[in-house]
C-alpha positions as CSV (number, residue, x, y, z in Angstrom):
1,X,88.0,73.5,79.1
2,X,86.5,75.9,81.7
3,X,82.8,75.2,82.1
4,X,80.7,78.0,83.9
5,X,79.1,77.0,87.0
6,X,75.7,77.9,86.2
7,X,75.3,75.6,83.1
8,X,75.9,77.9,80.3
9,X,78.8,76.2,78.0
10,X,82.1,77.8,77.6
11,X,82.3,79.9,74.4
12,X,85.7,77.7,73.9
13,X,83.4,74.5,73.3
14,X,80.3,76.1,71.8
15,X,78.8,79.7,71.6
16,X,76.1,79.9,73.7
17,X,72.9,82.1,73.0
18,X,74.2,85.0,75.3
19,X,77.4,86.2,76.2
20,X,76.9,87.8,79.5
21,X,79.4,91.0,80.3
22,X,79.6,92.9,83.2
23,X,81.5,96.0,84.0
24,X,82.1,97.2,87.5
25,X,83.6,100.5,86.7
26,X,81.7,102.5,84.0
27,X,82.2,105.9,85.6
28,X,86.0,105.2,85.4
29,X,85.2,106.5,81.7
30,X,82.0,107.9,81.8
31,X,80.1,105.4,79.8
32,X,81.0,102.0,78.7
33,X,79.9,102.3,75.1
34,X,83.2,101.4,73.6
35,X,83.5,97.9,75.2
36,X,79.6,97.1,74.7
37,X,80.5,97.6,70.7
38,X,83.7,95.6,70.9
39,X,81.7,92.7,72.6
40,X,78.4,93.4,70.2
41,X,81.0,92.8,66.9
42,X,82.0,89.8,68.1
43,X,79.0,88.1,69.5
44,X,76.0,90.1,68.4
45,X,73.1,89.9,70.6
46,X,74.8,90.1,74.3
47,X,74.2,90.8,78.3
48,X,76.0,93.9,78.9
49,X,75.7,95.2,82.6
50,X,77.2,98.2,83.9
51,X,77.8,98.3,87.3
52,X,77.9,101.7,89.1
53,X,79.3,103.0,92.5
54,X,76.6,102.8,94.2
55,X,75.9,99.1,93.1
56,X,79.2,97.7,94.1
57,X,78.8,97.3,97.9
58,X,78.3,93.3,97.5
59,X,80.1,91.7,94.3
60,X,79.1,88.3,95.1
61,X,75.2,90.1,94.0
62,X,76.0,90.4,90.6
63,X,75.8,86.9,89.0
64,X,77.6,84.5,87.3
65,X,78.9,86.5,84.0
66,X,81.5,85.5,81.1
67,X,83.6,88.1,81.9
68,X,84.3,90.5,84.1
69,X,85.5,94.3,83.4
70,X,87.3,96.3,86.2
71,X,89.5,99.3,86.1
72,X,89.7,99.9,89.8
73,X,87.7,97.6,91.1
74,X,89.5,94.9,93.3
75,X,88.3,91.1,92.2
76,X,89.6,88.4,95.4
77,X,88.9,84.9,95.2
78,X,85.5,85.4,97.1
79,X,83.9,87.6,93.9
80,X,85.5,84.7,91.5
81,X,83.8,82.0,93.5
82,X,80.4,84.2,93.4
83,X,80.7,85.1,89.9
84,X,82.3,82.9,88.5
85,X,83.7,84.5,85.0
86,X,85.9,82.9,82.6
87,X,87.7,86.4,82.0
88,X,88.9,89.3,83.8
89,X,89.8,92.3,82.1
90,X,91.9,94.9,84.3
91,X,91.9,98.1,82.0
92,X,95.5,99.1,83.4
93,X,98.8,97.7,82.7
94,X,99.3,95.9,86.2
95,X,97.2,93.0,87.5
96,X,97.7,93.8,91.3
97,X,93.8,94.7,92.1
98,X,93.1,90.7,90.9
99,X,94.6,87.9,93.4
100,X,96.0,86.3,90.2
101,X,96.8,83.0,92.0
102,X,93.1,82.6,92.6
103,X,92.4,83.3,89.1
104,X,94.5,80.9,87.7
105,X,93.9,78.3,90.0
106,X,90.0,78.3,88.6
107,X,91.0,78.0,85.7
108,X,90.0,82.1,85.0
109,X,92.1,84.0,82.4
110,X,93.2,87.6,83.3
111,X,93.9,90.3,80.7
112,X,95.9,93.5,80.7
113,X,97.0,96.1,78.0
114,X,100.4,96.5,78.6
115,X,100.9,98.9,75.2
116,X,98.5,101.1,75.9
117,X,99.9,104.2,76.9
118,X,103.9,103.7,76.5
119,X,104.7,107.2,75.3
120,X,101.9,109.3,77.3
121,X,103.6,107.8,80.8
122,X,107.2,108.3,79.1
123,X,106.3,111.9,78.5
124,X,104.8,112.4,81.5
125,X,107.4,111.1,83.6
126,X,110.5,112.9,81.3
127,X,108.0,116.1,81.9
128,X,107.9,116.0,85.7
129,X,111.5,115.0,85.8
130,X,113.3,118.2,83.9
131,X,110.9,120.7,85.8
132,X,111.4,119.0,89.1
133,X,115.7,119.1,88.3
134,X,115.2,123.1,87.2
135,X,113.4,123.5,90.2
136,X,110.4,125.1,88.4
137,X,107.7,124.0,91.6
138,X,110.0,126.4,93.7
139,X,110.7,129.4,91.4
140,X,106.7,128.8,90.2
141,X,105.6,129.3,93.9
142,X,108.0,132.2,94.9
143,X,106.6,134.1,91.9
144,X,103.1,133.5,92.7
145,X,104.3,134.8,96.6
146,X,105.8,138.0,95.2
147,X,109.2,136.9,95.2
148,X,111.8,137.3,92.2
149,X,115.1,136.2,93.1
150,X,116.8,133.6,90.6
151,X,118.6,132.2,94.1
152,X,115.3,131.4,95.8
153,X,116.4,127.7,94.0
154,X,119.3,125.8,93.1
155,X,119.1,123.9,90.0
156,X,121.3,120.9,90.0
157,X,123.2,121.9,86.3
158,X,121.9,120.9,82.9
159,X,119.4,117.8,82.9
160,X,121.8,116.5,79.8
161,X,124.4,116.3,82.7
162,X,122.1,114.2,84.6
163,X,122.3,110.1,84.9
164,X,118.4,108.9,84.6
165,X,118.1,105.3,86.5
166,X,115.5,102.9,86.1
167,X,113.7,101.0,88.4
168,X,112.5,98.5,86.3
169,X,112.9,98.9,82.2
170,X,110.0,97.6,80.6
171,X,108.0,99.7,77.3
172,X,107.5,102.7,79.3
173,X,110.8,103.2,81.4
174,X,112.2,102.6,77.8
175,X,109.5,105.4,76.3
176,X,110.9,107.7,78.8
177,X,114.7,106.7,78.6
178,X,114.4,107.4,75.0
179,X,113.5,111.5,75.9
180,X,116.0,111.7,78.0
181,X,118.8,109.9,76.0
182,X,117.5,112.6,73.2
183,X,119.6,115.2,75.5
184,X,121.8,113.1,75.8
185,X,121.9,111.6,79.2
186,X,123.7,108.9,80.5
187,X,120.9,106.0,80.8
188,X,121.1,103.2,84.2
189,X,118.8,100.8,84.8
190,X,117.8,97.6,87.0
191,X,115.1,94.8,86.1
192,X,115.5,91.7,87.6
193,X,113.3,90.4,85.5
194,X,115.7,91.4,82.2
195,X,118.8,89.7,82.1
196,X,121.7,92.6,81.8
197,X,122.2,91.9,77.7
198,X,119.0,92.9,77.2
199,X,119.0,95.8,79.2
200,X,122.5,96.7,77.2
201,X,120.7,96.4,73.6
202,X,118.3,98.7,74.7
203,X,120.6,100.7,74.9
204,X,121.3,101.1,79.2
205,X,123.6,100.3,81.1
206,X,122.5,97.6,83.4
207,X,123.9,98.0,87.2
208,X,122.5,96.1,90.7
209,X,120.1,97.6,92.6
210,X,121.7,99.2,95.2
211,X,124.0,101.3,92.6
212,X,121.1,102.3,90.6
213,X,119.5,103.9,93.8
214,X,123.6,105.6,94.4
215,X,123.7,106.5,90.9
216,X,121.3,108.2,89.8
217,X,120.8,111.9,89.5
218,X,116.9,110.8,88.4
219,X,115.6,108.1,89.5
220,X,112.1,106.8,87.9
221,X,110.1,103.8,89.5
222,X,108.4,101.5,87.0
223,X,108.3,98.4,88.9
224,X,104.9,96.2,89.4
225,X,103.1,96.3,92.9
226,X,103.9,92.6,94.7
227,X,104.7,92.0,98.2
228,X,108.6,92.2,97.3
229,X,108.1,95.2,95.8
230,X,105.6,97.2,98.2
231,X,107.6,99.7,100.6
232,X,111.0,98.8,98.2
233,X,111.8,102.8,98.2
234,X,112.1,103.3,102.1
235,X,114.8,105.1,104.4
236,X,117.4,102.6,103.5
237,X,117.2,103.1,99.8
238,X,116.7,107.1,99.7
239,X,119.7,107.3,101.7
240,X,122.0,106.3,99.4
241,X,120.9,108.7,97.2
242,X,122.4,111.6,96.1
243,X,121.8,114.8,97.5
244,X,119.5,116.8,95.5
245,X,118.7,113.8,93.3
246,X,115.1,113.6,91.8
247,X,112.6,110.5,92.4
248,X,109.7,110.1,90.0
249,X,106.6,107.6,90.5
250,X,104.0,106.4,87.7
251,X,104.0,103.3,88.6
252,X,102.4,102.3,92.0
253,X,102.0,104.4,95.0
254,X,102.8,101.6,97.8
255,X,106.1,100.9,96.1
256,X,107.4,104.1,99.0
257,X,107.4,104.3,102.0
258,X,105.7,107.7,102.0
259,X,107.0,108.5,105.8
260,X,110.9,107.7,104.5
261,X,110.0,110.1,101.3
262,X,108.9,113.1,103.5
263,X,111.9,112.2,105.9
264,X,114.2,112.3,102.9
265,X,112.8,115.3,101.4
266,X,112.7,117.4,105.3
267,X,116.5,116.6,105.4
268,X,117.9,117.6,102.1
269,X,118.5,114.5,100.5
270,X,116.1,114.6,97.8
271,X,116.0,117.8,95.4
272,X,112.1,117.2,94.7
273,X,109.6,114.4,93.7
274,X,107.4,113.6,91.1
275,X,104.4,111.4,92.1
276,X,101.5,110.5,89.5
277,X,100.3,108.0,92.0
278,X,99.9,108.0,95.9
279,X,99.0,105.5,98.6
280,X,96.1,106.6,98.8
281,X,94.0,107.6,95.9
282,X,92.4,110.0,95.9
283,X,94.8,111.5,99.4
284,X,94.0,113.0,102.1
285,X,93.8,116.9,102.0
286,X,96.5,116.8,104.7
287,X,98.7,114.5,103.3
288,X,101.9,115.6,104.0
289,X,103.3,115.3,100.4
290,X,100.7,118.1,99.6
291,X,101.5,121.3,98.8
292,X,105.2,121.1,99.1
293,X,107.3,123.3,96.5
294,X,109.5,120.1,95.9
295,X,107.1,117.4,95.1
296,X,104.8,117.7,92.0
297,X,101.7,114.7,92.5
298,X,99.8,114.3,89.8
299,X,96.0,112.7,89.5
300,X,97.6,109.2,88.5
301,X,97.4,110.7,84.8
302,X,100.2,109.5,83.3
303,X,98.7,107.3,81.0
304,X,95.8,109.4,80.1
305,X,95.3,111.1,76.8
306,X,92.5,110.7,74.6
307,X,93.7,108.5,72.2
308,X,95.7,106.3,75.5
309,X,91.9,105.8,76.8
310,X,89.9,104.8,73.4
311,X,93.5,102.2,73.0
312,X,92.4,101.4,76.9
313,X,89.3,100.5,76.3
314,X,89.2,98.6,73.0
315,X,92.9,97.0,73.1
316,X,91.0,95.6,76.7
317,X,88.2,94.3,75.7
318,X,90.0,92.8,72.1
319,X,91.8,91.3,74.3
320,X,89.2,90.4,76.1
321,X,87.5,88.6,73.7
322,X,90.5,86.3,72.3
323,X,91.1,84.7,76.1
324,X,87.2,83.9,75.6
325,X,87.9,81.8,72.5
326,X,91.0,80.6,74.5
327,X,93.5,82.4,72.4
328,X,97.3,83.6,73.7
329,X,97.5,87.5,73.2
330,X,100.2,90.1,74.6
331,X,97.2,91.2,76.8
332,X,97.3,87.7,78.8
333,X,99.0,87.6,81.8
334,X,98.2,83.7,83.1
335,X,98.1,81.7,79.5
336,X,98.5,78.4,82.0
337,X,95.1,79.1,83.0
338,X,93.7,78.0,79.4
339,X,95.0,74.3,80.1
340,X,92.7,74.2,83.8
């Protein structure tokens, strides 16, 4: 059992008098009234702190609290040694802003919700796919120029023509695979972490990673950020696509090489680019994939609908609650941290 380091008992041996809560990234939603109430109808009277921008300079001044929220916020193993929580909620479907290893090696559980927003970030990314293969960027911007020639773009055929890849196939590749297979589209996909009978019985044809980059007419990254992963799409990779294929991102923004992505797009060999998340976020204004009639970047909103950010928020901190009483959910990402 985890005890907490400033003598409060862990609510998996007893429940102590106050739960204490704190949430580093309120204005990521405006308030934080929905996790307070999810907390509040579990434990009643509770410590709910909100932390605001302007308050986060030095994490290791917060406290010792049960658990810690975060949507943004990055939590190394410094803040865990300073605060010392038995939880941490990341209100996203990746982990990569919590050093994880840290985590579980103090014995601290970390929580996702990986089922959040499945069909909002399939939408979006079938959305920025078809308008980015009809070239509608390009015709959109020679309108608004005064221009109306159906030649000012070359759209690469009918989308149902085009082979979709996948770059990992998890619940939302599979949300967006299942749009595009609506049209009938051949479906590709690589995961290493599926074996290729699963990919097959839902319904894609599973093919090695190298091939799905040669492949595809669309390509769409949904791979977690991790040291293998960062800088995967690079010169090497977007050369052995084909020309006038499309690339879409929603999943992290380090997973390109952003220089190799401009190069690509300069020379031809890409026919656009959807991005709904960037290195850096929020850019630069002269980022050089800005205002470019080929790429469409989006304000990492992907996930976001209303009904994707009240599941967000109370899936979270449901979750939340369960790896305080030291139960498994699909939120959980280190159950071997309930044994430390």
């Amino acid at each position: 059992m985890t005890t907490c380091t400033w003598g409060i008992p862990s609510v998996t041996d007893q429940q102590p008098d106050k739960i204490r809560i704190v949430h580093l990234d309120p204005d990521g939603f405006g308030d934080a009234s929905m996790e307070r109430a999810v907390f509040e109808a579990a434990y009643g009277d509770i410590i709910f702190d909100a932390i605001w921008p302007d308050e986060r300079s030095d994490l290791a001044g917060i406290g010792p609290a049960h658990v810690l929220l975060t949507h943004y916020t990055e939590i190394d193993d410094a803040a865990m040694e300073a605060i010392s929580p038995e939880v941490i909620v990341r209100y996203a479907t990746g982990v990569d802003g919590v050093d994880l290893e840290a985590a579980t090696r103090r014995g601290i559980r970390v929580t996702r919700i990986p089922e959040y927003c499945d069909a909002e970030v399939g939408e979006h990314v079938f959305a920025m796919a078809l308008a980015l293969w009809r070239r509608l960027p390009q015709y959109d911007a020679h309108v608004d120029a005064g221009g109306w020639d159906f030649h000012h773009a070359a759209p690469g055929g009918s989308i149902a023509e085009a082979t979709f890849g996948f770059l990992g196939y998890g619940r939302k590749a599979r949300s967006a695979a299942r749009l595009a297979r609506a049209l009938g589209c051949p479906i590709i996909a690589h995961d290493p972490h599926i074996p290729g009978d699963a990919i097959a019985a839902a319904e894609a044809e599973p093919v090695a990673f190298d091939d799905l980059f040669a492949r595809a007419d669309v390509l769409s990254l949904h791979s977690p950020l991790t040291p293998e992963t960062q800088d995967m799409v690079n010169a090497r990779t977007l050369g052995l696509m084909r020309p006038g294929a499309v690339l879409v991102n929603s999943a992290r923004g380090r997973i390109i090489d952003e220089h190799a992505l401009v190069a690509a797009l300069d020379a031809g060999q890409l026919g656009g680019a959807g991005l709904d998340v960037l290195t850096a976020e929020p850019p630069p204004a002269e980022h050089p994939l800005l205002g470019r009639e080929d790429v469409i970047v989006t304000p990492h909103a992907a996930w976001y609908s209303r009904e994707a950010e009240r599941r967000c928020r109370e899936l979270g901190s449901q979750y939340a609650v369960e790896a305080l009483e030291g139960r498994v959910s699909e939120g959980l990402v280190n159950p071997e941290a309930l044994n430390e």
